[in-house]
Structure formats: C-alpha cells, structure tokens
C-alpha positions as CSV (number, residue, x, y, z in Angstrom):
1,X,-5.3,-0.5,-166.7
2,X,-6.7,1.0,-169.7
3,X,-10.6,1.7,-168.7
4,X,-11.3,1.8,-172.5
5,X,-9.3,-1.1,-173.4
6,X,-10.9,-2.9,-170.6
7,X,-14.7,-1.5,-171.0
8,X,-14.1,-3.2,-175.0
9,X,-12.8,-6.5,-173.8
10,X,-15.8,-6.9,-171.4
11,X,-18.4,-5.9,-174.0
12,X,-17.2,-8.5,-176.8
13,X,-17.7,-11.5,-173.6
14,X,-21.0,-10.1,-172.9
15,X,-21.7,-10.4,-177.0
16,X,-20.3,-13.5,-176.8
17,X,-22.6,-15.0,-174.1
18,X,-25.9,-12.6,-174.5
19,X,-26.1,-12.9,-178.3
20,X,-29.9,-11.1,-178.4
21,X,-30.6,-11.7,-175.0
22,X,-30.6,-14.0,-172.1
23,X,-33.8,-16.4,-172.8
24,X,-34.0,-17.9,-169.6
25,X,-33.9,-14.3,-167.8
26,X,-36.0,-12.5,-169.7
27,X,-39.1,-15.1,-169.8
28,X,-38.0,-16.2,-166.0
29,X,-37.8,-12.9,-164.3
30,X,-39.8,-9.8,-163.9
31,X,-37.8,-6.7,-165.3
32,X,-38.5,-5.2,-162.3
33,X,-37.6,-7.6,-159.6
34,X,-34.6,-7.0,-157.5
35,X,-31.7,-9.1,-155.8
36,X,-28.4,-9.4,-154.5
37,X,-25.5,-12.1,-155.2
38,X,-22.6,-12.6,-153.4
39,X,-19.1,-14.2,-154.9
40,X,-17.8,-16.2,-152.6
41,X,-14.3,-18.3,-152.2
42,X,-14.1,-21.9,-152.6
43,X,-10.4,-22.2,-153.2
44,X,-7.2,-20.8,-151.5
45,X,-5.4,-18.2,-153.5
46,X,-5.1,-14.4,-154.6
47,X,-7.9,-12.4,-155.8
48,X,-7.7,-10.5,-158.9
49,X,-9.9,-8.6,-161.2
50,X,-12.6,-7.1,-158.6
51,X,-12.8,-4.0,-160.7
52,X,-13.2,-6.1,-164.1
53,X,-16.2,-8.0,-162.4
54,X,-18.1,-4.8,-161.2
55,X,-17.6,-3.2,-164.7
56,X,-19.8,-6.5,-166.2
57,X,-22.7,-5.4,-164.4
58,X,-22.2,-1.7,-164.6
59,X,-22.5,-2.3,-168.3
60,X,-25.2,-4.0,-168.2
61,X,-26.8,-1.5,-165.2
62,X,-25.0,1.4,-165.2
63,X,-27.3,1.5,-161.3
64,X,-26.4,-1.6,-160.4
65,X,-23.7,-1.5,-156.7
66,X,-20.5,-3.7,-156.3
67,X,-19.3,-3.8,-152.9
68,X,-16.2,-6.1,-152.5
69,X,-15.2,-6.9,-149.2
70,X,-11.1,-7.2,-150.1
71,X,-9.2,-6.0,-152.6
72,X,-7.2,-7.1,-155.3
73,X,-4.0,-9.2,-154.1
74,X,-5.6,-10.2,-150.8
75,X,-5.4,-13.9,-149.9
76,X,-8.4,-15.5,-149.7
77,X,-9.7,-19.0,-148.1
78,X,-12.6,-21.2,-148.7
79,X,-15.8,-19.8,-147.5
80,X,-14.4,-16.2,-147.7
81,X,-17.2,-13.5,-148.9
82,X,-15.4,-11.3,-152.2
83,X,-17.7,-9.2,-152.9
84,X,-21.8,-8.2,-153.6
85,X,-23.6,-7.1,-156.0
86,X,-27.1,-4.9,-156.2
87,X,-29.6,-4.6,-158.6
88,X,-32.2,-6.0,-161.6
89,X,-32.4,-10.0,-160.4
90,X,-32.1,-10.2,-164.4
91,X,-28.7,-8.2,-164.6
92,X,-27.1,-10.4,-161.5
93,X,-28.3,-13.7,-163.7
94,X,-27.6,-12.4,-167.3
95,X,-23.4,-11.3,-165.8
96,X,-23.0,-13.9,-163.5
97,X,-21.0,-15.8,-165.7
98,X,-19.1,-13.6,-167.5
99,X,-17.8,-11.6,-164.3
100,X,-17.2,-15.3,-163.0
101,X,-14.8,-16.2,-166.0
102,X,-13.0,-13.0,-165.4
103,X,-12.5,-13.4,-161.8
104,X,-11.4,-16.5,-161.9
105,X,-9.3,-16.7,-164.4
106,X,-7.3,-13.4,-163.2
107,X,-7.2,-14.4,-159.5
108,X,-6.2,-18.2,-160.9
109,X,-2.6,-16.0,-162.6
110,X,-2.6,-13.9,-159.7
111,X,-2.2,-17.3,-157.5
112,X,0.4,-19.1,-159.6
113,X,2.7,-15.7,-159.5
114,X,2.3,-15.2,-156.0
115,X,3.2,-19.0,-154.8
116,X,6.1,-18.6,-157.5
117,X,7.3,-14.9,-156.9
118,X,7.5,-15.5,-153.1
119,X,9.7,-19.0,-153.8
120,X,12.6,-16.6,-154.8
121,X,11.8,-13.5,-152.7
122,X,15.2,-13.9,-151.1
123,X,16.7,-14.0,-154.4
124,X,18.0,-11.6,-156.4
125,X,16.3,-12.7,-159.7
126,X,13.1,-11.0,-160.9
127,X,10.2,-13.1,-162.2
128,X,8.3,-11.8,-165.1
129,X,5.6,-12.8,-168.0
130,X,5.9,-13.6,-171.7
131,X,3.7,-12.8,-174.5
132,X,2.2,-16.4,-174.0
133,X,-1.5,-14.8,-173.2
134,X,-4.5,-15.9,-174.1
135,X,-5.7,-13.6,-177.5
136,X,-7.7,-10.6,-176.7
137,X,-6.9,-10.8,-173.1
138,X,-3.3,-9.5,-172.6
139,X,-3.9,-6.6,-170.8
140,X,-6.3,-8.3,-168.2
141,X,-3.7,-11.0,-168.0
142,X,-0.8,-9.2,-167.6
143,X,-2.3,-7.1,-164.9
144,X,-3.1,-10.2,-163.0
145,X,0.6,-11.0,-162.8
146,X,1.0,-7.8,-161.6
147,X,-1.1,-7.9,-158.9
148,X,0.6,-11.3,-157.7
149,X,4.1,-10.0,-157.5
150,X,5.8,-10.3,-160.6
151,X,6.3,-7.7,-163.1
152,X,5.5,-7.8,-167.1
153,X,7.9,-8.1,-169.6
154,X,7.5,-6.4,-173.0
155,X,3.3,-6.3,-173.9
156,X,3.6,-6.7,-177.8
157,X,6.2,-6.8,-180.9
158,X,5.6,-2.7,-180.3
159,X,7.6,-2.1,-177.2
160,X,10.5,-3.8,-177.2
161,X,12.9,-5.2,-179.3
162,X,14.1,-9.0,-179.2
163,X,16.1,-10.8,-181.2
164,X,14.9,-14.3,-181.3
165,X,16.4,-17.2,-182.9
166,X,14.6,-17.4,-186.3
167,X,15.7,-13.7,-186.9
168,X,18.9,-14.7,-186.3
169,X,18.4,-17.6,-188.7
170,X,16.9,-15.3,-191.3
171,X,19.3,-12.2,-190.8
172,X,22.2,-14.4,-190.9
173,X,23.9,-14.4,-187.4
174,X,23.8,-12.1,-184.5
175,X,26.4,-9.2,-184.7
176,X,24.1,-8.5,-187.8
177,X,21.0,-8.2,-186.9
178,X,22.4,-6.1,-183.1
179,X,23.9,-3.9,-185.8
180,X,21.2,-3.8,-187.9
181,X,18.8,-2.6,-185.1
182,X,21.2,-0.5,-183.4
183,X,21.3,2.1,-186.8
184,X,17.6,1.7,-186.8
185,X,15.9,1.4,-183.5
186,X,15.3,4.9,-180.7
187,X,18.6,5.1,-178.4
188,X,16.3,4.6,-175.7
189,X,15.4,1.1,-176.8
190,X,17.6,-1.9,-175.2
191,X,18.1,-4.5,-177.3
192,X,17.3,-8.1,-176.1
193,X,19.0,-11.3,-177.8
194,X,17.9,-14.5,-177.4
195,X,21.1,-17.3,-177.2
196,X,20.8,-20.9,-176.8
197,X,24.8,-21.7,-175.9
198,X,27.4,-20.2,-174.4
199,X,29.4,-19.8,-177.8
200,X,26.0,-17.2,-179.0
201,X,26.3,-15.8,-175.7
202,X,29.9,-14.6,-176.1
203,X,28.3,-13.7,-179.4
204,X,25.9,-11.3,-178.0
205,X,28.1,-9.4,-175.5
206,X,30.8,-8.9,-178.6
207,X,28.0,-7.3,-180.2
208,X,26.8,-5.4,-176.9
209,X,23.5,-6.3,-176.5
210,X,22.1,-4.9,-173.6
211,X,19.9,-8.1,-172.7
212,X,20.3,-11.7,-173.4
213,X,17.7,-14.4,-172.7
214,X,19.1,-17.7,-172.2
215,X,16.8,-20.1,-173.9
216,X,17.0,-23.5,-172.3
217,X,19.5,-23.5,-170.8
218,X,21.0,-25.8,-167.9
219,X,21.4,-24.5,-164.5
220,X,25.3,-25.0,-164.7
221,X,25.3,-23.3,-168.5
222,X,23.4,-21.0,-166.6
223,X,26.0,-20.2,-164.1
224,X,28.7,-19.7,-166.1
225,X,26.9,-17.6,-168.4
226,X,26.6,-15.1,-165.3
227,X,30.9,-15.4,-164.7
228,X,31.0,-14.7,-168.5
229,X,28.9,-11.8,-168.6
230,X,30.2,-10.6,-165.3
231,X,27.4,-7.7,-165.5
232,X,28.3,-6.6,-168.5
233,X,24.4,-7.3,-169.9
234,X,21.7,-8.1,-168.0
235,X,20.5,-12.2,-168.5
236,X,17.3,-13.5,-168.5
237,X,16.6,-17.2,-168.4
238,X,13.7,-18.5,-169.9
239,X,12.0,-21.9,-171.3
240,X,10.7,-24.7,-168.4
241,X,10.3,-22.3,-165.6
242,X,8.1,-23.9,-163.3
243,X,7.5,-24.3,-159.1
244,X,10.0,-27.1,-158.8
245,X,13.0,-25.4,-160.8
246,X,12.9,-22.1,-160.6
247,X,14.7,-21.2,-157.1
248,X,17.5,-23.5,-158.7
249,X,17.1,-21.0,-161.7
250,X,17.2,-17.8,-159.5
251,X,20.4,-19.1,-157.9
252,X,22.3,-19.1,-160.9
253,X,22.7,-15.3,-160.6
254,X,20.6,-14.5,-163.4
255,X,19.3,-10.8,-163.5
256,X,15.3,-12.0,-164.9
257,X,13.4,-15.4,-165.1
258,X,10.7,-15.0,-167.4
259,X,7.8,-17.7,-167.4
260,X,5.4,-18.7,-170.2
261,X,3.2,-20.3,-167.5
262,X,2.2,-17.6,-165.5
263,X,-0.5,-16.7,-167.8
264,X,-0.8,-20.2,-170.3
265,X,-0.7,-22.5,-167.7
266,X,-2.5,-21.1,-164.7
267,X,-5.6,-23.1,-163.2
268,X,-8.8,-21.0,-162.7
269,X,-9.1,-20.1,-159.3
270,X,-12.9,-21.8,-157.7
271,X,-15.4,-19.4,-157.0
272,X,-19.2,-18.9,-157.1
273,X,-21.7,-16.8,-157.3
274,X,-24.5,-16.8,-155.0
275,X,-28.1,-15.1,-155.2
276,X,-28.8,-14.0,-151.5
C-alpha cells in the first residue's frame, strides 16, 4: 500500500473523531499515566489491516509499540489475542476506536473474499472487486480483498478502460466507441466492454475487444457466451455474484467473476479492544 496515501486516510478519521481533543481522556487521565490494550477476537474470520491499526497510534505517539501476535490473512477464532498496544493510557483510549473501525471493517472484506474465493478454488474462474468501495477508503478496501484471496480489478476511471452501457448509449453502439478508443487510448491498454446479450456479445468480439463483462447474465447465456467466444476475449461475469451462485457462475467457463459485494456488502468482523 501507499504509506502516504494510507498515513492521510488515517489522519482525516482521527479529525473526524478527535475534533480538538478527546474530553473524556484528557480530564480522565493523567498525561503521564501508562497502559497496555489488547485487541482481541470475538468472531471467526480473516484478519486484515494490522499495519493500518498500529499506524493510528503511531500518529498519535510516534513511541507508542504495536505488537500483533498474527499477521494479516491469518484465521482467527473467538477469544484469539491480535495484537497489543504500549503507551500514554490517553493515546490507547483517544485511537481505540478508530484503529477498531479499521480493523474491523478490513478483516470483515478480508472474510467474505476468503469464504468466497475458496468456494471456487478448484475452478478456473478468478474472483475480483469493483469500484463499489466505500468513498475515501478504496485503497484500504481493495487491499483487504487482497489479503483474502482475490485480486482487484481496475482502482479508478484512470487505469483502465471500460465501456459500460450508458457510453454505449451515448456513443451510439459498440463497434464505435471500441473504435473510437482504440485511435485514442496507449496500445498497452485492453479495452473492456460491458454486454448484456449474446447479440452485443457477438458485437464486441466483431469489434475485438479484448474483455467483455457479461452484465446479468444467466448461467446458460453464460455458457454459451464462453462456446461463442471460444477464447477469443477474455469474459467476466458480473451483477448478483453472491455465496450461493457463484460456483454455478465459475462453472460456466468464464475467465473473471467480479463482485460488487466484496467490499459494499461485507459485515464488520467483531472485535474489541481491551485495557490490560
């Protein structure tokens, strides 16, 4: 990850929560007194973001110590110790919460990817993430699929080119706009295309796209997409992925299932913070 990047997206959360200062803390606790906390496992799952969490309350106390006791993409069980933390009681009280909200919510993605990932190990479908992240936190999100098995598809509009169905609408069809972007865009660039039938998909290989995403598409739509296209693009399915369909999904033959869920629809995973 981007240290930077990563350094600015924890500083606007502590802003967010500190404002001027922690009032309970600071006319609770001696400035002086010290302490220990320990994050501990309540929930089954896969940890993420041990690095993010230390950084909280390095920024806070550039002295304070992070220990963790696993590392990111371990499986953990209720009861399991994560990590401690060393320093100002005041620090360990004023970051609890924030380091909290980022563990948890990367090691609740982390979870939902593994469980899903490993459902189509076998397969030879890849699973990977949308741009459905939560605003600001992209880069912390899309590391958290990452670390549970899955890989990331394109990070912004800036890295990859996709032809989704409203340009098609506004270009005026879809030999156009592959055209279009072919005269325009680096050589080095493949270009995706989005098709919601197998009449745009014939479409898109006529105009030699290099992906196409099949948007919503029925498992048996799905299937004869892959005879059509008979390797000459690669096919990603997308739209509805979830636990119960996607191994139905992978066996299609598809190349990529990409899933919107991963990081908009993933549950926290449950742990706390203890002072020792």
């Amino acid at each position: 990850m981007n240290d930077w990047m990563v350094k600015e997206i924890i500083k606007r959360a502590l802003e967010e929560d500190l404002g001027n200062g922690d009032i309970t803390t600071r006319n609770l606790i001696a400035e002086t007194q010290e302490g220990q906390g320990l994050f501990l496992a309540k929930a089954s799952g896969i940890v993420a973001g041990l690095e993010v969490s230390a950084t909280v309350f390095s920024c806070l106390e550039p002295a304070v110590q992070f220990t963790a006791f696993i590392h990111d993409g371990d499986e953990i069980k209720p009861g399991d110790r994560i990590a401690r933390v060393e320093g100002k009681m005041s620090t360990l009280l004023s970051g609890e919460r924030v380091a909290l909200n980022f563990l948890q919510r990367l090691s609740g993605i982390a979870s939902k990817t593994r469980n899903m990932a490993e459902s189509i190990k076998y397969q030879h479908a890849v699973l990977v993430d949308t741009r459905k992240t939560t605003p600001g936190l992209r880069l912390l999100e899309k590391y958290a699929v990452r670390v549970g098995g899955a890989k990331n598809h394109r990070f912004g509009l800036y890295d990859g080119v996709m032809i989704k169905d409203n340009h098609i609408q506004a270009v005026g069809g879809i030999q156009k706009a592959v055209s279009t972007l072919r005269q325009k865009v680096p050589h080095t660039l493949k270009i995706e295309v989005e098709v919601e039938n197998l009449q745009q998909l014939q479409e898109a290989l006529e105009a030699r796209a290099d992906i196409i995403l099949l948007d919503n598409m029925d498992s048996e739509s799905m299937r004869k997409a892959v005879e059509i296209v008979n390797g000459q693009a690669l096919l990603e399915a997308s739209g509805g992925v979830n636990e119960e369909n996607i191994v139905e999904i992978a066996k299609t033959g598809v190349d990529f299932i990409s899933c919107g869920a991963l990081t908009h629809s993933a549950p926290s995973l449950d742990i706390s913070f203890k002072i020792l």
